[in-house]
mmCIF file as gemmi writes it, N, C-alpha and C atoms, coordinates in Angstrom:
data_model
loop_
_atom_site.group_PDB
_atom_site.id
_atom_site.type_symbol
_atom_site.label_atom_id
_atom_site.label_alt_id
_atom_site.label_comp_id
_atom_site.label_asym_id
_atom_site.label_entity_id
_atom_site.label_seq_id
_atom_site.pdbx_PDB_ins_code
_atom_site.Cartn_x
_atom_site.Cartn_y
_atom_site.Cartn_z
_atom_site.occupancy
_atom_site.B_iso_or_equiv
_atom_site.pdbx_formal_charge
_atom_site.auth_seq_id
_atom_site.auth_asym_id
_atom_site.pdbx_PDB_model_num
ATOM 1 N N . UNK Axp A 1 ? -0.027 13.706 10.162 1 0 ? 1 A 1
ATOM 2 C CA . UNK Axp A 1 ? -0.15 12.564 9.263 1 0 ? 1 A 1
ATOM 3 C C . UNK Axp A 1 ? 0.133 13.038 7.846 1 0 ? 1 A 1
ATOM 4 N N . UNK Axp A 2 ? 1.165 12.615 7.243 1 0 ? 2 A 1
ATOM 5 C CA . UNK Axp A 2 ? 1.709 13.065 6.12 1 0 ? 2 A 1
ATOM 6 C C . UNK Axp A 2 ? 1.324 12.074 4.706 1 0 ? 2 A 1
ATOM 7 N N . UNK Axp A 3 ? 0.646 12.569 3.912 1 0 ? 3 A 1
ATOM 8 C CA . UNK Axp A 3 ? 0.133 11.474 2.86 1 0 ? 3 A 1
ATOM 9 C C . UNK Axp A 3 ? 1.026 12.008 1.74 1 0 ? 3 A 1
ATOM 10 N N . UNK Axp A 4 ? 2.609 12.4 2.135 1 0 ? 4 A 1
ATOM 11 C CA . UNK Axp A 4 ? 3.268 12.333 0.955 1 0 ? 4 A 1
ATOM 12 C C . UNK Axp A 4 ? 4.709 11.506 1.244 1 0 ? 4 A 1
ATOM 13 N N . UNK Axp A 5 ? 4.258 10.193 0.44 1 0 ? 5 A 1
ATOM 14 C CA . UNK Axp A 5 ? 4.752 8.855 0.691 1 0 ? 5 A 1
ATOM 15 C C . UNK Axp A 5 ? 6.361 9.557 0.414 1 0 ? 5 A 1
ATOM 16 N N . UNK Axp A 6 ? 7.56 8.532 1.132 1 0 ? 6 A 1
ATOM 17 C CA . UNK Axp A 6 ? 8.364 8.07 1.219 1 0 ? 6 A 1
ATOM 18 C C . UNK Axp A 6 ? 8.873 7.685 0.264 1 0 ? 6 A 1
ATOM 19 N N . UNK Axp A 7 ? 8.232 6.294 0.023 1 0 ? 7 A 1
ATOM 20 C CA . UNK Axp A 7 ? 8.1 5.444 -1.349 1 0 ? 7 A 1
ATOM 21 C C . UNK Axp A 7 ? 7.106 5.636 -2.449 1 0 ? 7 A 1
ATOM 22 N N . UNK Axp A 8 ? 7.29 4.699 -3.535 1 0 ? 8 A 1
ATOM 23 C CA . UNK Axp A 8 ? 5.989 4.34 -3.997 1 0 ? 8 A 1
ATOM 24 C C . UNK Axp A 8 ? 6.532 2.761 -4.8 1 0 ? 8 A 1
ATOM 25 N N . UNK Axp A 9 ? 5.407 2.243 -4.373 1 0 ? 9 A 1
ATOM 26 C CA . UNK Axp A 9 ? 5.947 0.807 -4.842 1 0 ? 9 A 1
ATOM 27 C C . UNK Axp A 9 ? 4.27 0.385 -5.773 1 0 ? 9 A 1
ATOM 28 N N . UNK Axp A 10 ? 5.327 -0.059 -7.311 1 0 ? 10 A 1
ATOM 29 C CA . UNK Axp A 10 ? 3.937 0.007 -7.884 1 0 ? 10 A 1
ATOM 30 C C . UNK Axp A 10 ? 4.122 -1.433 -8.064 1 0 ? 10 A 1
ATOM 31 N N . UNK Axp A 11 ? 2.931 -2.069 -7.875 1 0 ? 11 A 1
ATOM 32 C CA . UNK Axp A 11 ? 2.064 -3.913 -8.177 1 0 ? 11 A 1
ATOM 33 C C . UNK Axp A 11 ? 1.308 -3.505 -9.118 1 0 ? 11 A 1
ATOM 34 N N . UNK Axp A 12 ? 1.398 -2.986 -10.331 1 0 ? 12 A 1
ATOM 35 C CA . UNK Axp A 12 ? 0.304 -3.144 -10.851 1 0 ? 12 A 1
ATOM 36 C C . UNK Axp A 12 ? 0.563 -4.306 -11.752 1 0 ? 12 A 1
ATOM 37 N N . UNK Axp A 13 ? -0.76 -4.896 -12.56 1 0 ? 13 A 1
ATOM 38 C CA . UNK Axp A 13 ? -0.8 -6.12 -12.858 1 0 ? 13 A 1
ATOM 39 C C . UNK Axp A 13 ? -0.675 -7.21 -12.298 1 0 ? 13 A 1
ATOM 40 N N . UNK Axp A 14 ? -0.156 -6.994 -10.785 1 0 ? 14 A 1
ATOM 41 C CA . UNK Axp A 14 ? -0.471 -8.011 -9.936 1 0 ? 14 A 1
ATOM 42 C C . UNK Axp A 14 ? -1.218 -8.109 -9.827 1 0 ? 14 A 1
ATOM 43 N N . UNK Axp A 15 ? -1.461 -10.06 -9.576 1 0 ? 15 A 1
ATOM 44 C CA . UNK Axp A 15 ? -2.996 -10.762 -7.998 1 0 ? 15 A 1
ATOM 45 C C . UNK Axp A 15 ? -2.192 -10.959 -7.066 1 0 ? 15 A 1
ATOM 46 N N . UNK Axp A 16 ? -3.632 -11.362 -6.376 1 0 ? 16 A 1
ATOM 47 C CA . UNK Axp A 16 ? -2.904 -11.769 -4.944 1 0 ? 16 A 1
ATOM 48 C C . UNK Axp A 16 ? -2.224 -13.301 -4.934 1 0 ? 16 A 1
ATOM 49 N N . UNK Axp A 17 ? -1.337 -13.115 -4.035 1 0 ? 17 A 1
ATOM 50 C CA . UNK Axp A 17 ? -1.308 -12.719 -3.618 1 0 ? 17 A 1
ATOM 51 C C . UNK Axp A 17 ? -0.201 -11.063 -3.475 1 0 ? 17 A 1
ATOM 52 N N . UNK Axp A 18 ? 0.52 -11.259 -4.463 1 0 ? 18 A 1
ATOM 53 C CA . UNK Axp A 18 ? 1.702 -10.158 -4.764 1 0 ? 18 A 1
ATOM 54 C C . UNK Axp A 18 ? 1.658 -8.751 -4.143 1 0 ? 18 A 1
ATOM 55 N N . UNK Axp A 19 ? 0.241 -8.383 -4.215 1 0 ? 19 A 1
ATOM 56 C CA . UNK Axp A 19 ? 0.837 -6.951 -3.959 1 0 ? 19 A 1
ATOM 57 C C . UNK Axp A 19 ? 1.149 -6.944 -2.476 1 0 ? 19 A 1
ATOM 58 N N . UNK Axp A 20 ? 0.102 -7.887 -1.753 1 0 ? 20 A 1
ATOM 59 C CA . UNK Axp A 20 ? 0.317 -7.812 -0.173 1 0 ? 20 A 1
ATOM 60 C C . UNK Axp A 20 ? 2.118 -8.085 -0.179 1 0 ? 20 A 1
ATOM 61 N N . UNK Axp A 21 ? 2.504 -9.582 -0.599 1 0 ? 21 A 1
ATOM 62 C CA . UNK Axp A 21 ? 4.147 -9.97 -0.258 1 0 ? 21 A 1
ATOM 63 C C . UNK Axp A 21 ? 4.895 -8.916 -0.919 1 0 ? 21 A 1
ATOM 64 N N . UNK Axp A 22 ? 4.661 -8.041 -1.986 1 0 ? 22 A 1
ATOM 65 C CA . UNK Axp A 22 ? 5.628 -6.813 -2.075 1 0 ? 22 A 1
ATOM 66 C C . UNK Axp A 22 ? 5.453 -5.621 -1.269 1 0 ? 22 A 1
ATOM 67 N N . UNK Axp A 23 ? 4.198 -5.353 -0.477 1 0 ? 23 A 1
ATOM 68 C CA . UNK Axp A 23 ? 4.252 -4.264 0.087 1 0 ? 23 A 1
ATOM 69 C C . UNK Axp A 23 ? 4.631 -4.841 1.88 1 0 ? 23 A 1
ATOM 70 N N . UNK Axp A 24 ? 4.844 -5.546 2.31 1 0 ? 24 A 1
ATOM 71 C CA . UNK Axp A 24 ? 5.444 -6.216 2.999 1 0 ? 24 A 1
ATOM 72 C C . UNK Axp A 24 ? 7.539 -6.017 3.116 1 0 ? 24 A 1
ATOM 73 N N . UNK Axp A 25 ? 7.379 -6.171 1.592 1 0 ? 25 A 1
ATOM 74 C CA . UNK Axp A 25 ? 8.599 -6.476 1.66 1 0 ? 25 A 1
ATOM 75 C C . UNK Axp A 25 ? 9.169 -4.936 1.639 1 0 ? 25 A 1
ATOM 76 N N . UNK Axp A 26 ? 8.192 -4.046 0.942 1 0 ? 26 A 1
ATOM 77 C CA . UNK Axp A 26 ? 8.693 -2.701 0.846 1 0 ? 26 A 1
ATOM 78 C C . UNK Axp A 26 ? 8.769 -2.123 2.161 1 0 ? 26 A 1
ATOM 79 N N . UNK Axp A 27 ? 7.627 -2.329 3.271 1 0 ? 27 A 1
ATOM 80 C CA . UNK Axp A 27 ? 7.042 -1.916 4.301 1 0 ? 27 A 1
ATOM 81 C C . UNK Axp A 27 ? 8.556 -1.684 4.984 1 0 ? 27 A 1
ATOM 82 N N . UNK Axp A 28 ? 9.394 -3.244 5.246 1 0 ? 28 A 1
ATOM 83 C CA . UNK Axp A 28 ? 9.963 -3.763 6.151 1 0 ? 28 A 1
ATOM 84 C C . UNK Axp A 28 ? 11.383 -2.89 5.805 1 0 ? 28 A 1
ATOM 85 N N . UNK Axp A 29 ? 11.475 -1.975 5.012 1 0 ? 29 A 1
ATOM 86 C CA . UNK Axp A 29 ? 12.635 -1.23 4.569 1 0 ? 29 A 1
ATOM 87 C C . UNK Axp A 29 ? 12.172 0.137 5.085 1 0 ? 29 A 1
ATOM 88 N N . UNK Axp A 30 ? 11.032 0.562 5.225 1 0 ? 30 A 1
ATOM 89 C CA . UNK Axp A 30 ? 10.94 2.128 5.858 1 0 ? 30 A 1
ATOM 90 C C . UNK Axp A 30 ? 11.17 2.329 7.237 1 0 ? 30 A 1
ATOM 91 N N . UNK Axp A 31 ? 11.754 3.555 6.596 1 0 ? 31 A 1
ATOM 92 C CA . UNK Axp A 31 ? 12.599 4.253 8.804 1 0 ? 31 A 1
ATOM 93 C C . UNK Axp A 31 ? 11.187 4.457 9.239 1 0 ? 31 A 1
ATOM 94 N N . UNK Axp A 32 ? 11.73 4.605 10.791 1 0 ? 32 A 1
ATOM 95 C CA . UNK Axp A 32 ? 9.928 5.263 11.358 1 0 ? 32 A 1
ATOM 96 C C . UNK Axp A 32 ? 9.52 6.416 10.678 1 0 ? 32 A 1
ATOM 97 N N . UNK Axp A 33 ? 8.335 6.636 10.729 1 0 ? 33 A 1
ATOM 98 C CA . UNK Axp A 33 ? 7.522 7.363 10.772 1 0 ? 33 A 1
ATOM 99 C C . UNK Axp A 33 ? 7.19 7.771 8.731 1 0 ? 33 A 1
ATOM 100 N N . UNK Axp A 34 ? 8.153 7.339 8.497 1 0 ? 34 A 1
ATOM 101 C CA . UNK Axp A 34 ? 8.282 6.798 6.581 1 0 ? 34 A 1
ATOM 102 C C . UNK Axp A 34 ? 6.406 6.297 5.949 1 0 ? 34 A 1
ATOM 103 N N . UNK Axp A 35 ? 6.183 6.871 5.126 1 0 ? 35 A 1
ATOM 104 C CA . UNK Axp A 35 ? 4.749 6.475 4.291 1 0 ? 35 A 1
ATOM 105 C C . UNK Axp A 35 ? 5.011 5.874 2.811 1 0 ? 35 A 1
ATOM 106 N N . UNK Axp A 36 ? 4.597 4.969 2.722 1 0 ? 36 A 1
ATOM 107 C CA . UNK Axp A 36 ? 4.641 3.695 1.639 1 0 ? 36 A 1
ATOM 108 C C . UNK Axp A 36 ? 3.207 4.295 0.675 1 0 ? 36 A 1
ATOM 109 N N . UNK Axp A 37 ? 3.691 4.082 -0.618 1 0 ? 37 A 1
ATOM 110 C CA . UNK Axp A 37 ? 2.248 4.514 -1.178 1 0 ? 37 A 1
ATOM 111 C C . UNK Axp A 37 ? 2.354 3.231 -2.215 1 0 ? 37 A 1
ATOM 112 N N . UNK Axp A 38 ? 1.469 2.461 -2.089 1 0 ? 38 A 1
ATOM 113 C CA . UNK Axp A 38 ? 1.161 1.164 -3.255 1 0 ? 38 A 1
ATOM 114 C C . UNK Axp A 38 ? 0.28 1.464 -4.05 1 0 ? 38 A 1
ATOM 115 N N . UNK Axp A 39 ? 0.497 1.015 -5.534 1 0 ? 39 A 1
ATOM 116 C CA . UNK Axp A 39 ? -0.12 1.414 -6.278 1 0 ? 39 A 1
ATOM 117 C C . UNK Axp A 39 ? -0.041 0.247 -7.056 1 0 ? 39 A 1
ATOM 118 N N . UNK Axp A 40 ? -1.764 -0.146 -7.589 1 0 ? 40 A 1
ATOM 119 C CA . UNK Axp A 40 ? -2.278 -1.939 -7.745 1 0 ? 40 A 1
ATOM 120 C C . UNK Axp A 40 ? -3.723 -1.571 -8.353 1 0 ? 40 A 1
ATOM 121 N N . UNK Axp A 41 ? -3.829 -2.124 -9.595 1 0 ? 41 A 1
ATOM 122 C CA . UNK Axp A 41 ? -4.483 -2.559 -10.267 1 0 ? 41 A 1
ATOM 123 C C . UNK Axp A 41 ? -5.608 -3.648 -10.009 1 0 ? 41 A 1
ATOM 124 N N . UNK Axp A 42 ? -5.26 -4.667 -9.013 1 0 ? 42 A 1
ATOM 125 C CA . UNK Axp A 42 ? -6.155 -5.933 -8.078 1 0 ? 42 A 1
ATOM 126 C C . UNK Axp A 42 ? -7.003 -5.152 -7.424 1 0 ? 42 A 1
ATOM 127 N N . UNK Axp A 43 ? -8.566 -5.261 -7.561 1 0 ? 43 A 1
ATOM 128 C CA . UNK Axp A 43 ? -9.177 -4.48 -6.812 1 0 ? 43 A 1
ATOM 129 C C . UNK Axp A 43 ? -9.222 -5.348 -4.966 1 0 ? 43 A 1
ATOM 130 N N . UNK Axp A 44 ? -8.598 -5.939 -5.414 1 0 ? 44 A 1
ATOM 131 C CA . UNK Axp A 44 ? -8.781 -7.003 -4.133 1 0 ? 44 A 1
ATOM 132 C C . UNK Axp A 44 ? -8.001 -6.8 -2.972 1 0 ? 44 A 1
ATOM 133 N N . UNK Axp A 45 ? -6.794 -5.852 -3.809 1 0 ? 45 A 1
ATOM 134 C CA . UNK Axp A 45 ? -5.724 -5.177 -2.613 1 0 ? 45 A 1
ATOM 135 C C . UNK Axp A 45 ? -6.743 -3.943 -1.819 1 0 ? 45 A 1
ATOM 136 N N . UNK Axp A 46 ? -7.654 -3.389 -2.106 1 0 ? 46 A 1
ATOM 137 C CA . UNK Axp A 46 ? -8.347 -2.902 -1.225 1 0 ? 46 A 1
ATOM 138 C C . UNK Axp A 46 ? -8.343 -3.946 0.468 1 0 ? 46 A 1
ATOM 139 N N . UNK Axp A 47 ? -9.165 -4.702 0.16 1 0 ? 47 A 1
ATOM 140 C CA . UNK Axp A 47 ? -9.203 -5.615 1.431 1 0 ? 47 A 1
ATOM 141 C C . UNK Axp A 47 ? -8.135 -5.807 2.133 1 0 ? 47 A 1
ATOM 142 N N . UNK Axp A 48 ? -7.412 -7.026 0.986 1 0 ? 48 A 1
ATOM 143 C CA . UNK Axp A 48 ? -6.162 -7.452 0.959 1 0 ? 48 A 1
ATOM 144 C C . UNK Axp A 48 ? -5.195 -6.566 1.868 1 0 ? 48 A 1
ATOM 145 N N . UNK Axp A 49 ? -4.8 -5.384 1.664 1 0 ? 49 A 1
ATOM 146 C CA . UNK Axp A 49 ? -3.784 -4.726 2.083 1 0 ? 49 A 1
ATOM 147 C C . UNK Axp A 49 ? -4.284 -4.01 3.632 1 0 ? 49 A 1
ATOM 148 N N . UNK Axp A 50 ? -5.76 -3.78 3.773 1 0 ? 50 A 1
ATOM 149 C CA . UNK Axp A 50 ? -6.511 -3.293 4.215 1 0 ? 50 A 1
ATOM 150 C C . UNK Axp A 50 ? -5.897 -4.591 5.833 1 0 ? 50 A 1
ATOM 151 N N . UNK Axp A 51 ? -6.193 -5.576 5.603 1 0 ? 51 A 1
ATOM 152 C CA . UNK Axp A 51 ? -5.933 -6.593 6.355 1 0 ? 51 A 1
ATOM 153 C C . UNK Axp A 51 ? -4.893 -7.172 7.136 1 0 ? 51 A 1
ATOM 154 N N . UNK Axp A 52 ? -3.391 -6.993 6.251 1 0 ? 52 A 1
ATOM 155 C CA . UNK Axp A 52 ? -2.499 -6.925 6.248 1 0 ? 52 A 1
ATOM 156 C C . UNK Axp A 52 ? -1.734 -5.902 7.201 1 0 ? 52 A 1
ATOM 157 N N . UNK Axp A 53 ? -2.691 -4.354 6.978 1 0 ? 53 A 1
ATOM 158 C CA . UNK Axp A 53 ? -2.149 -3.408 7.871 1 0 ? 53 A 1
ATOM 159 C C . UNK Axp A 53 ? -2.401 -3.513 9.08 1 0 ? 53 A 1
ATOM 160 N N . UNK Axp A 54 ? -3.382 -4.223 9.287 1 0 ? 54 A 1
ATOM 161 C CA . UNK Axp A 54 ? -4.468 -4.626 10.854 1 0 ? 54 A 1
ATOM 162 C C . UNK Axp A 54 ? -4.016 -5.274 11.47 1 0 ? 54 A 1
ATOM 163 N N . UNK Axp A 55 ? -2.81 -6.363 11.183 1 0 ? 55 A 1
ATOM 164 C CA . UNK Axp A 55 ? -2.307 -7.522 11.418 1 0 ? 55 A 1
ATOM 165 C C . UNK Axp A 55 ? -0.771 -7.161 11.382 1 0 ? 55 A 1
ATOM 166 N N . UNK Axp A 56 ? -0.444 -6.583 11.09 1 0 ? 56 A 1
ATOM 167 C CA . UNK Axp A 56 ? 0.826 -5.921 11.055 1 0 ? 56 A 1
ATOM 168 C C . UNK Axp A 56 ? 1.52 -4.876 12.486 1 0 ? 56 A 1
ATOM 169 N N . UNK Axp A 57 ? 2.508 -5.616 13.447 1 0 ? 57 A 1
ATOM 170 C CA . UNK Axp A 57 ? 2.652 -4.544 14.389 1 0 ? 57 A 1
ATOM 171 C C . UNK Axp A 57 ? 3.388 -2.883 14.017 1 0 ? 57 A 1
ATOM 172 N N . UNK Axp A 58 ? 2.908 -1.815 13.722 1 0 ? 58 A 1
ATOM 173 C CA . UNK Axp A 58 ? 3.448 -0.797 13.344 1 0 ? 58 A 1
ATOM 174 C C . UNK Axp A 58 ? 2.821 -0.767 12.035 1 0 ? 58 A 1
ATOM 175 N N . UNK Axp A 59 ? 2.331 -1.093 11.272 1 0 ? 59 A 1
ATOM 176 C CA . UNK Axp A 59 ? 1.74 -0.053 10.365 1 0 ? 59 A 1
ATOM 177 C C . UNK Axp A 59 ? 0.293 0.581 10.126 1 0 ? 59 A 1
ATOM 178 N N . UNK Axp A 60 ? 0.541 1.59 10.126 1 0 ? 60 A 1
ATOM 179 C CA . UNK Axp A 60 ? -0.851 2.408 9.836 1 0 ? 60 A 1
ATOM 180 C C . UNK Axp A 60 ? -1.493 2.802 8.61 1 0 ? 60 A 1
ATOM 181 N N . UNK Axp A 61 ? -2.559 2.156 8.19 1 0 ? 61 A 1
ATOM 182 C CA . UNK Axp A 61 ? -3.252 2.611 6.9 1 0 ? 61 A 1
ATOM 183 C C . UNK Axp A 61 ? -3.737 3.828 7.205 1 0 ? 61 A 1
ATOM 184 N N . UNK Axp A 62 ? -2.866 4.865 6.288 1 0 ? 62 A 1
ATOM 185 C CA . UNK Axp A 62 ? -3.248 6.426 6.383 1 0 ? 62 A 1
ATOM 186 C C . UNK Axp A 62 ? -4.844 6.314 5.69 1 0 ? 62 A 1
ATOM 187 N N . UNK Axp A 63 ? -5.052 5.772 4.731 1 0 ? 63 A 1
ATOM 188 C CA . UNK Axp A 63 ? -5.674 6.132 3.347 1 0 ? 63 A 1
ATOM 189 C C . UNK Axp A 63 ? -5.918 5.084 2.483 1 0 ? 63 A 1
ATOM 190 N N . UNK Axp A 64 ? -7.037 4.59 1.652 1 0 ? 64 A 1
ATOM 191 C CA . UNK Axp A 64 ? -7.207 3.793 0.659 1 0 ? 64 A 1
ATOM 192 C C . UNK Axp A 64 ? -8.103 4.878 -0.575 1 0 ? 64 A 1
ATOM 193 N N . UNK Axp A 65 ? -7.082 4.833 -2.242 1 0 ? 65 A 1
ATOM 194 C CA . UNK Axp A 65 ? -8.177 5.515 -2.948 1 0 ? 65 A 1
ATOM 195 C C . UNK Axp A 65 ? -7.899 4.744 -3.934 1 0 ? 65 A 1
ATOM 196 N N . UNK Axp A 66 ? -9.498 4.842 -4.662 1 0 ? 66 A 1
ATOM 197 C CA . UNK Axp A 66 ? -9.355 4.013 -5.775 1 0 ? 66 A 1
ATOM 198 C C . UNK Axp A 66 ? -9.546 5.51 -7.043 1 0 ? 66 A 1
ATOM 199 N N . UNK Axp A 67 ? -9.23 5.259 -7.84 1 0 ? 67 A 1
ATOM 200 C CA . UNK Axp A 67 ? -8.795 6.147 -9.062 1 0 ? 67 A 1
ATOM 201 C C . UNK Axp A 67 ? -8.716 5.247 -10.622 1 0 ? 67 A 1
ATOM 202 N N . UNK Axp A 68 ? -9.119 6.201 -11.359 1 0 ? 68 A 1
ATOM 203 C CA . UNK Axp A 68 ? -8.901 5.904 -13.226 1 0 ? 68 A 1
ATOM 204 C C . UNK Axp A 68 ? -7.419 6.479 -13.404 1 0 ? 68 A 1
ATOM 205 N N . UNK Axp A 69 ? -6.631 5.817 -14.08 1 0 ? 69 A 1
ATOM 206 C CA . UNK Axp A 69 ? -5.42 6.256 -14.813 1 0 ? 69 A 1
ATOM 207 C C . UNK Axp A 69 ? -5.148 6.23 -16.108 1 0 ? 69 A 1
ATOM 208 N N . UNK Axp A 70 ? -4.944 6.875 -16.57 1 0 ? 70 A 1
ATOM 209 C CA . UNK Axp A 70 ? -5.109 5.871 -18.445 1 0 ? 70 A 1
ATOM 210 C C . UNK Axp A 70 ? -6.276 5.27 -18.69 1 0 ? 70 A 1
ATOM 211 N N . UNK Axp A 71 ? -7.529 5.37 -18.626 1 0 ? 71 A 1
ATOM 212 C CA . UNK Axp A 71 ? -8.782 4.091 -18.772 1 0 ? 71 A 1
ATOM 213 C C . UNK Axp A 71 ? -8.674 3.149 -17.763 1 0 ? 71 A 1
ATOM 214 N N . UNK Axp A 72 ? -7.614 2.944 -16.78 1 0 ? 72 A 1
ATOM 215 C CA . UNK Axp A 72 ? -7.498 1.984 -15.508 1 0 ? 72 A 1
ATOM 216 C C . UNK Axp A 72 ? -7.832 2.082 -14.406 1 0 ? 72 A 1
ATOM 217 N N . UNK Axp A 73 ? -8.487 0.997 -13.495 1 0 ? 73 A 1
ATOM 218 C CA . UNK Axp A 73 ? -8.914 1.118 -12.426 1 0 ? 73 A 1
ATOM 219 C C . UNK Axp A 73 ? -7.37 1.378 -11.527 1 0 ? 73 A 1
ATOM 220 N N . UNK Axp A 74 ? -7.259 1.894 -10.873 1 0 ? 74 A 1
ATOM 221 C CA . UNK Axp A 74 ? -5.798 1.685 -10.269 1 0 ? 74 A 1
ATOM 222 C C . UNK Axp A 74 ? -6.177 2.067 -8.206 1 0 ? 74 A 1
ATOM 223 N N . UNK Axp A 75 ? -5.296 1.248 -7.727 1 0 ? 75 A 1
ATOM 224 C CA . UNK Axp A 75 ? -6.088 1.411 -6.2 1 0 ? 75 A 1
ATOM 225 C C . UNK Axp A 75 ? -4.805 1.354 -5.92 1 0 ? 75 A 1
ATOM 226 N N . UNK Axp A 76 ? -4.832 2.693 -4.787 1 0 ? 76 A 1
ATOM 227 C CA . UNK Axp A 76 ? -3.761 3.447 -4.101 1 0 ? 76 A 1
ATOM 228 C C . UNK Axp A 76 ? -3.881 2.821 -2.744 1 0 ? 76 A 1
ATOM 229 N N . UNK Axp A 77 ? -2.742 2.588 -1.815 1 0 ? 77 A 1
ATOM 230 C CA . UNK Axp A 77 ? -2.994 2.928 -0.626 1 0 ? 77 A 1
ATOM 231 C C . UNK Axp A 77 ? -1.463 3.445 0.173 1 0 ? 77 A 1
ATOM 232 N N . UNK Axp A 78 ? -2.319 4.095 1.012 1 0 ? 78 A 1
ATOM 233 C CA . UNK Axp A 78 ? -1.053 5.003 1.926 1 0 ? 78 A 1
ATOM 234 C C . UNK Axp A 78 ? -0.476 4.34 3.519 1 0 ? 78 A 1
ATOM 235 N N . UNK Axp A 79 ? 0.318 3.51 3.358 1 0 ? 79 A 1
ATOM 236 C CA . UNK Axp A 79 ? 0.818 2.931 5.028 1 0 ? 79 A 1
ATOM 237 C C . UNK Axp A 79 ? 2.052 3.68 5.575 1 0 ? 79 A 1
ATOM 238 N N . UNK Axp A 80 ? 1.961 3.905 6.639 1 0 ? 80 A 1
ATOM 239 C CA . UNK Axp A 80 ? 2.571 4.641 7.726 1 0 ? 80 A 1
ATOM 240 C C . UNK Axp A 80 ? 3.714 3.7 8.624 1 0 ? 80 A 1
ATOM 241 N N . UNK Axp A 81 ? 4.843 4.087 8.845 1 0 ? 81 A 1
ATOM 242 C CA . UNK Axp A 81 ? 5.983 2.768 9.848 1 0 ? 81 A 1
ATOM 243 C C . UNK Axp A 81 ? 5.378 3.673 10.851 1 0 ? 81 A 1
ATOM 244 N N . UNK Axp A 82 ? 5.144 3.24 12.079 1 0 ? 82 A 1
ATOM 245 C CA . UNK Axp A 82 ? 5.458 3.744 13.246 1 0 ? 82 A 1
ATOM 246 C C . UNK Axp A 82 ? 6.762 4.006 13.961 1 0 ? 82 A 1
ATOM 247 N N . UNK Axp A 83 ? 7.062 4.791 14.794 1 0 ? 83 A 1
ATOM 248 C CA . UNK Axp A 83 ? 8.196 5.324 14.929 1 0 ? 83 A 1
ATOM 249 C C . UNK Axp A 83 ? 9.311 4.017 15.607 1 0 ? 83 A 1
């Protein structure tokens, strides 16, 4: 399990619903086995994305971290394509 993303697709300053329909849209572009790393400011994409991966055939939430950047809350997460 490799937590060094592929991508990185940043939402920050997004709400919802955005970061879910961009990491969706990013998702649907990775080869197998490819790791997506989103990076979002919405503390709500915790859940949000959290939900999304559950419901999603083929992707795997490696990882959710939340982190300060600059004085910012900023919430990471790591999804996986299946092969």
């Amino acid at each position: 399990m490799s937590m060094d993303p592929t991508q990185t697709l940043d939402v920050k300053g997004q709400n919802c619903p955005m970061p879910v329909v961009k990491t969706k849209g990013a998702f649907d572009e990775l080869g197998a086995e490819e790791t997506l790393e989103v990076v979002a400011t919405d503390s709500g994409s915790m859940s949000d994305i959290e939900g999304w991966a559950e419901s999603t055939d083929g992707a795997t939430l490696l990882d959710q971290v939340e982190a300060i950047e600059n004085g910012e809350d900023v919430y990471k997460h790591y999804i996986q394509k299946a092969e």
